[in-house]
One Martini backbone bead per residue (centre of mass of N, CA, C, O) as a GRO file, in nm:
protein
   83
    1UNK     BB    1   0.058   0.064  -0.019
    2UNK     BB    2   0.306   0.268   0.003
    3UNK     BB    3   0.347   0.251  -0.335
    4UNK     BB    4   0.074   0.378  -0.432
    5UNK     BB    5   0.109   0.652  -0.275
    6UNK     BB    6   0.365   0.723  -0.368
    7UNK     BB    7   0.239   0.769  -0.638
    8UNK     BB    8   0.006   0.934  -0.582
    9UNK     BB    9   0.186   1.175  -0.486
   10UNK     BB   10   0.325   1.234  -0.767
   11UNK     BB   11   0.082   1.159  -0.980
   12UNK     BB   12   0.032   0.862  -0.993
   13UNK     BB   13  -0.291   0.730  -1.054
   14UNK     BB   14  -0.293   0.462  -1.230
   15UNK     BB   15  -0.020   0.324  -1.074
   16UNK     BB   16  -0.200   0.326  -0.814
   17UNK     BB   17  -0.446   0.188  -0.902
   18UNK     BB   18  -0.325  -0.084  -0.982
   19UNK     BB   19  -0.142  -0.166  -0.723
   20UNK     BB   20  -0.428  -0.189  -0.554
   21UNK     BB   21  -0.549  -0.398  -0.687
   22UNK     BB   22  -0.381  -0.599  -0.658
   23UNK     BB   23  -0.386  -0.615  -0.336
   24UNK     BB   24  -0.695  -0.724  -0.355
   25UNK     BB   25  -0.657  -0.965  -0.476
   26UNK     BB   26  -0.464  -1.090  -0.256
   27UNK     BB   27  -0.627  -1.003   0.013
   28UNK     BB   28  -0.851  -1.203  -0.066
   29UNK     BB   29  -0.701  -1.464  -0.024
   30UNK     BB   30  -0.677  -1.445   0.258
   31UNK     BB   31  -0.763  -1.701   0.526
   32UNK     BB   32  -0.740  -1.489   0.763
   33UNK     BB   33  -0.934  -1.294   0.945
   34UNK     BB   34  -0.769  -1.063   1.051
   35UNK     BB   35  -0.577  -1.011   0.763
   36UNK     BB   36  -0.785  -0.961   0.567
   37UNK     BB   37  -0.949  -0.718   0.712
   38UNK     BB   38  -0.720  -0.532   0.754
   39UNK     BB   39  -0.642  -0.534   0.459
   40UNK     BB   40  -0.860  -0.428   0.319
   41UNK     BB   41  -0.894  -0.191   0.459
   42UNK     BB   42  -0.675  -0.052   0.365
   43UNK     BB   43  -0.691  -0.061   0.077
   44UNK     BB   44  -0.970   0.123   0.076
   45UNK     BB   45  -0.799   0.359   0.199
   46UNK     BB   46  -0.593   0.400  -0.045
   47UNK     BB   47  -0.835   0.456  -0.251
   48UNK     BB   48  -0.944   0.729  -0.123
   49UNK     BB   49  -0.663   0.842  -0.107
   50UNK     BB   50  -0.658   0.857  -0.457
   51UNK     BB   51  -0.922   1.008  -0.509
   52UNK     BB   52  -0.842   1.255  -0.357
   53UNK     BB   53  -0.591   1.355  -0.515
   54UNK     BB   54  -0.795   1.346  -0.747
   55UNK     BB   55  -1.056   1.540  -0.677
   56UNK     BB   56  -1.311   1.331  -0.634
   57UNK     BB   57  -1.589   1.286  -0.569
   58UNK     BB   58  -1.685   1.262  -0.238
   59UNK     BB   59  -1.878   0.967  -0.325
   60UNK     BB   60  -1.633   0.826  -0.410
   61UNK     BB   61  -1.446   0.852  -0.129
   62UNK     BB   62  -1.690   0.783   0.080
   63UNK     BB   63  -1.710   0.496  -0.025
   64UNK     BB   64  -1.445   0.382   0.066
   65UNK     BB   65  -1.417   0.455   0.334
   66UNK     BB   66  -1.664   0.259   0.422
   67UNK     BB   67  -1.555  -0.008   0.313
   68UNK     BB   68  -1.319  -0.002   0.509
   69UNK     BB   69  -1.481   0.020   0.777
   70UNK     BB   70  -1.632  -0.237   0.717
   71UNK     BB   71  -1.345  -0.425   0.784
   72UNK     BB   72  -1.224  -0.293   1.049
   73UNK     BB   73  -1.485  -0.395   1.206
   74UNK     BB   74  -1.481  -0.705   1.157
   75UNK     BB   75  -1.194  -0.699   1.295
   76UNK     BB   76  -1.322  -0.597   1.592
   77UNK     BB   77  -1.524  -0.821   1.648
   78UNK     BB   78  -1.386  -1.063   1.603
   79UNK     BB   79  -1.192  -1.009   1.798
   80UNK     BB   80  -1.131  -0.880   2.124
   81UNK     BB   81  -1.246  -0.605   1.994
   82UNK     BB   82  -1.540  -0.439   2.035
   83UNK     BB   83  -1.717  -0.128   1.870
   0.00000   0.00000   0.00000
């Protein structure tokens, strides 16, 4: 996520929006419940922030944003802090 948002922060908006996307295919695979959501929370906060930067309407950056908060959400239901 690191290398998508720093390709964001240059300008390459692309090339970060593609790493964004394979990031989520890999995390999509992973087994575990507690680093799935966490994983894809990241992945869908870092697509919002790379919309952000792109100036694109609100409605699609808070978009993203829900999307992230709701399996950040899961992942502290499923563990063992509840919020």
């Amino acid at each position: 996520m690191a290398q998508a948002l720093s390709y964001a922060y240059l300008g390459f908006f692309e090339k970060a929006l593609k790493i964004n996307k394979d990031a989520e295919v890999i995390c999509s695979k992973i087994k575990d419940n507690d680093e799935f959501y966490s994983s894809l929370g990241q992945v869908y906060a870092g697509r919002a922030e790379i919309k952000h930067l792109q100036y694109k309407a609100f409605k699609e950056v808070l978009a993203f944003e829900l999307k992230s908060l709701g399996y950040y959400k899961k992942f502290f239901i499923i563990g063992d802090i509840s919020i």
